[in-house]
C-alpha positions in Angstrom: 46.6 9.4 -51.8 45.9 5.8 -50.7 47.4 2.7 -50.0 46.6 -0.2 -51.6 48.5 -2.5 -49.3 46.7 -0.9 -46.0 43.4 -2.4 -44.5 42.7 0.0 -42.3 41.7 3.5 -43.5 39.4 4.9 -46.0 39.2 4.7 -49.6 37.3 7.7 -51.2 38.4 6.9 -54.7 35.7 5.6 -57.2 36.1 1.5 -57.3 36.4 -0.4 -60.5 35.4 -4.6 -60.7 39.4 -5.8 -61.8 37.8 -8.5 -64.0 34.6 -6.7 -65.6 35.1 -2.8 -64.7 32.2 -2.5 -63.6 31.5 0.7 -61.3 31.2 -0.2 -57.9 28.5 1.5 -55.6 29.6 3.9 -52.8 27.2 2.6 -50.8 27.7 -1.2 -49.9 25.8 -3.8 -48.1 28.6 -6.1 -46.2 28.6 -9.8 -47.7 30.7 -11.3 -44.5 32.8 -9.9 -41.7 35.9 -9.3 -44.1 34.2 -6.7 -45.7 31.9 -5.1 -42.5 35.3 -4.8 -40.8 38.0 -3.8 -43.6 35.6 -2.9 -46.8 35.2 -4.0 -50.3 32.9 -5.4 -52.6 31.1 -8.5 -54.4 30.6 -7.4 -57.6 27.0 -7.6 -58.7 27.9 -7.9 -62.5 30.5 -10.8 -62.4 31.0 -12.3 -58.4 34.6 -11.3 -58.5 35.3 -10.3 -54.6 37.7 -7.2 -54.0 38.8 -5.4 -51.1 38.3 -1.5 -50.8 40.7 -0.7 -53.4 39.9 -2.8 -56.1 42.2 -5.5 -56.0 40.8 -8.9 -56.7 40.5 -11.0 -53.7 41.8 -14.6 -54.6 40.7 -17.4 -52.0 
């Protein structure tokens, strides 16, 4: 079981875009330090950033 509110961890569930669904690789290249350090996703199909779980990243 994970939690969604932690940043530290790992998630080993399959990640879904929140705005397109889009399947989201397991394998990840890092778009800033956010994401080297804590994990998630730019999502190739749409832009819409995520963290690690899937929740949409609002800046």
């Amino acid at each position: 079981m994970t939690n969604n509110n932690n940043k530290w961890g790992i998630n080993l569930d399959e990640v879904k875009c929140p705005d397109c669904g889009e399947k989201q690789p397991a394998l990840r290249i890092p778009k800033n330090l956010e994401q080297l350090v804590h994990g998630g996703w730019n999502c190739e199909k749409c832009g819409c950033k995520m963290d690690k779980h899937g929740n949409k990243i609002i800046e």
